[in-house]
N, C-alpha and C positions, 0 to 999 in steps of 0.2 A: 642231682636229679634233674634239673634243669639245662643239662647239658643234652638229655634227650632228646631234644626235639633239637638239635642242633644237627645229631648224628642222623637226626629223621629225616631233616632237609638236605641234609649230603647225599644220603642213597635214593633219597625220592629223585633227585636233580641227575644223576647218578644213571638212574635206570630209566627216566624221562626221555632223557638227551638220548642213551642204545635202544630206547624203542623209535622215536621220530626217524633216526640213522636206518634202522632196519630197516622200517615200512615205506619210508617217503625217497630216502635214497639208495640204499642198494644193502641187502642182506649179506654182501660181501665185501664190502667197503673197511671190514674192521673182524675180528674171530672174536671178538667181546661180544659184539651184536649179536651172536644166536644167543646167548648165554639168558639174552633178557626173554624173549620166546621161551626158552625151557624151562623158565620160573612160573609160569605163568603156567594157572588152574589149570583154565580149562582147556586151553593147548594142548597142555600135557597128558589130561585126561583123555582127547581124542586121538593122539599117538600112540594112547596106553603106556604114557609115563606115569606108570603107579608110582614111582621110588620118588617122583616132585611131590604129588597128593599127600603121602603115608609123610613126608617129611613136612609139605604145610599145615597137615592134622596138627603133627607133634608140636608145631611151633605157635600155632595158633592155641593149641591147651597151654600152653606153658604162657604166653606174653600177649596172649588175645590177637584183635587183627591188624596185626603188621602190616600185614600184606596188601592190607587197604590205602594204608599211608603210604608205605615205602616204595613199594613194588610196581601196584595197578597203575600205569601210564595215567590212565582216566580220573583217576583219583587225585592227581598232581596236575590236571588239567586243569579239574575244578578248583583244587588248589589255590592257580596261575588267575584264573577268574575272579573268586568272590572279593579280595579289595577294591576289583572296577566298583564295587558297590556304592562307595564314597563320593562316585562321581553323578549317580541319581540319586537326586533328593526323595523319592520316594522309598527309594532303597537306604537311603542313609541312619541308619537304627540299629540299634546293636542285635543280637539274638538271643532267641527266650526258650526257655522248654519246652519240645510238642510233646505230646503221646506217641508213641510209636501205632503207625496206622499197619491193620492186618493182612491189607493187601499183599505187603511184601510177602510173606506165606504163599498166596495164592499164585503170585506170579511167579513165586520158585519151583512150584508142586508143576505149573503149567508149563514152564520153560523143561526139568525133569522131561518131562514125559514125551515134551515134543524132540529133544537132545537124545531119548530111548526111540524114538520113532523116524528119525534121524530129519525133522523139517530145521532145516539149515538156517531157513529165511525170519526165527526168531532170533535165533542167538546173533546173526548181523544185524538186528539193530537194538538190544537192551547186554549183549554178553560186551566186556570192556574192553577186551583184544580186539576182536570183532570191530567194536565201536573207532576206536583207535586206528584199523585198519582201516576204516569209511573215509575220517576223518583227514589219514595220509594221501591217501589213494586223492582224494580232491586236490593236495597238492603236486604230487607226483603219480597221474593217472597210469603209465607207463607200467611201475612196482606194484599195482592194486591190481594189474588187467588179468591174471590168471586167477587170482581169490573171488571176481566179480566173475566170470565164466563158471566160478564151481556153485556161485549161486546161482546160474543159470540168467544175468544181466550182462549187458552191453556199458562200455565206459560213458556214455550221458547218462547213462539213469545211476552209474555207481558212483559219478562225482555227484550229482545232484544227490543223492544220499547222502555224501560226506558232509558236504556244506549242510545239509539239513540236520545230522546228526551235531554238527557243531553249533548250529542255531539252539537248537534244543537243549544239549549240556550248559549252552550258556547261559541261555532263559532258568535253565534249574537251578544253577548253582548261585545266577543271583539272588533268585527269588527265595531258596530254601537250603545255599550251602549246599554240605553234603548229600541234597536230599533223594538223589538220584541212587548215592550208592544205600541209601537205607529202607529206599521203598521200592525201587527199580530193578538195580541190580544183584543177581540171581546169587553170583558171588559173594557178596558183601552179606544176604540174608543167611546163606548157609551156612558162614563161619561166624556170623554174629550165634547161630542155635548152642553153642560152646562153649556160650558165655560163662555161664553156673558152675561150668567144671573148668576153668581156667584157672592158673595159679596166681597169676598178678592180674590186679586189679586197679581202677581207680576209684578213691575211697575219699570221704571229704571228713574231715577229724571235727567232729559237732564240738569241740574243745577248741580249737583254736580258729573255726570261723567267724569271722565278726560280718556278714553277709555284706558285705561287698559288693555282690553282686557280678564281680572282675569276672571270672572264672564260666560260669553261666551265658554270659554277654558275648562272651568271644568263642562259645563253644559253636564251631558250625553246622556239627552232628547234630546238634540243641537235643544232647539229652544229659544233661546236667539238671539239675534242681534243688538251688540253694536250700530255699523253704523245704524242708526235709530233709538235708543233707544227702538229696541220692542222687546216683548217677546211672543211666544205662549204661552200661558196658557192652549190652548187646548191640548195641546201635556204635558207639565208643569206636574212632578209626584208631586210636593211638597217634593222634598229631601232637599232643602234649603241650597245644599252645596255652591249657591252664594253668600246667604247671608253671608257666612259666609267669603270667598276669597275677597270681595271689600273693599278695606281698606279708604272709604269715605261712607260707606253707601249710597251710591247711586243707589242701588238696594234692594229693601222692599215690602214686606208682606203686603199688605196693603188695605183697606176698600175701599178706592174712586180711582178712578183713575186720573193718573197725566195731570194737566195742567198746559199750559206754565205760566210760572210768570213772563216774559215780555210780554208783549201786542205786535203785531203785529202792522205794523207800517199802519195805513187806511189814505185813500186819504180823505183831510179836504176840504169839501162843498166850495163853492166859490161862492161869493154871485153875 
């Protein structure tokens, strides 16, 4: 079970490396490199690749959000980011459970409708390709200069976007982890809405946790919660760095969801 997150860092590392190659050096440099564009949502969505969407439906009910971990460039950014944390003391603190704030809703319904109305100039800076594409383009202006004309900008305001866009994922991901793809991004809320009907889950077995606290501290999505034994899953990237910190396996990957294995104690009929 713990080997998951091993195969997680392989294809996050994987499809990182064929998006930077795409965007920052040359879309022809390699025939892997489109491969990582035609995974991708919402790409696909705007060339009307149903057959990528109808397949990340299927895979996201089945294994929840992969796609968050493995796939999204921006998601392995953050990634690459959050252990700078170690190096500010202000920052130096493990991580705790939030509530999941409602925004994320509102800024999905409002991205939607402007994505139906075709304003381009939200999804360039909160959509993750999008974002990724800011982010290259400031290194390689050159590969960014035809996606910055379709937004109707010049190459100084599209690099000074990238470098901003990168300021901003950075300041997020210190300050709140994942927090960008669980209240930001449009992607991440819409495949988290799936959670309820997924088949695997992550599940914390009220049996063999001795609270720890491991599991919770190192979660950067922070929607774990020892105290209760719960876990969002909706918010849940599938990085599986818990599974790998609980030294009881008491938190697992897994098909059905947990029930108690003592019975509750019912008041016995009286005759």
């Amino acid at each position: 079970m713990k080997d998951l997150r091993t195969i997680r860092i392989f294809l996050s590392t994987l499809f990182f490396i064929g998006a930077v190659a795409y965007l920052a050096v040359s879309p022809t440099i390699h025939p892997m490199e489109k491969v990582v564009e035609k995974v991708q949502i919402v790409p696909s969505l705007i060339s009307t690749g149903m057959g990528t969407i109808i397949i990340w439906l299927c895979v996201t009910f089945v294994f929840g959000r992969i796609y968050c971990s493995s796939v999204c460039p921006i998601g392995t950014l953050q990634d690459l980011v959050i252990p700078l944390r170690k190096f500010f003391p202000a920052l130096r603190r493990p991580f705790s459970y939030k509530k999941a704030h409602p925004v994320r809703y509102h800024i999905l319904i409002i991205y939607c409708i402007c994505l139906v109305l075709g304003a381009a100039a939200v999804s360039f800076w909160i959509e993750p390709w999008n974002i990724m594409r800011n982010i290259c383009g400031a290194i390689h202006p050159e590969a960014a200069t035809a996606a910055w004309l379709t937004f109707g900008i010049g190459m100084a305001t599209g690099i000074t976007a990238g470098l901003a866009s990168l300021l901003l994922l950075a300041v997020c991901a210190l300050m709140t982890g994942r927090g960008f793809c669980n209240t930001v991004c449009p992607v991440g809320t819409l495949l988290g809405c799936f959670h309820d009907m997924t088949l695997c889950h992550i599940e914390i077995d009220p049996d063999k946790c001795v609270n720890c606290m491991k599991c919770e501290e190192i979660c950067k999505s922070q929607c774990v919660k020892v105290v209760g034994r719960y876990v969002d899953n909706s918010r849940c990237v599938r990085c599986f760095d818990c599974l790998k910190v609980c030294p009881n396996d008491a938190i697992r990957y897994q098909w059905n969801r947990n029930r108690r294995s003592t019975p509750l104690i019912r008041k016995v009929k009286t005759r």
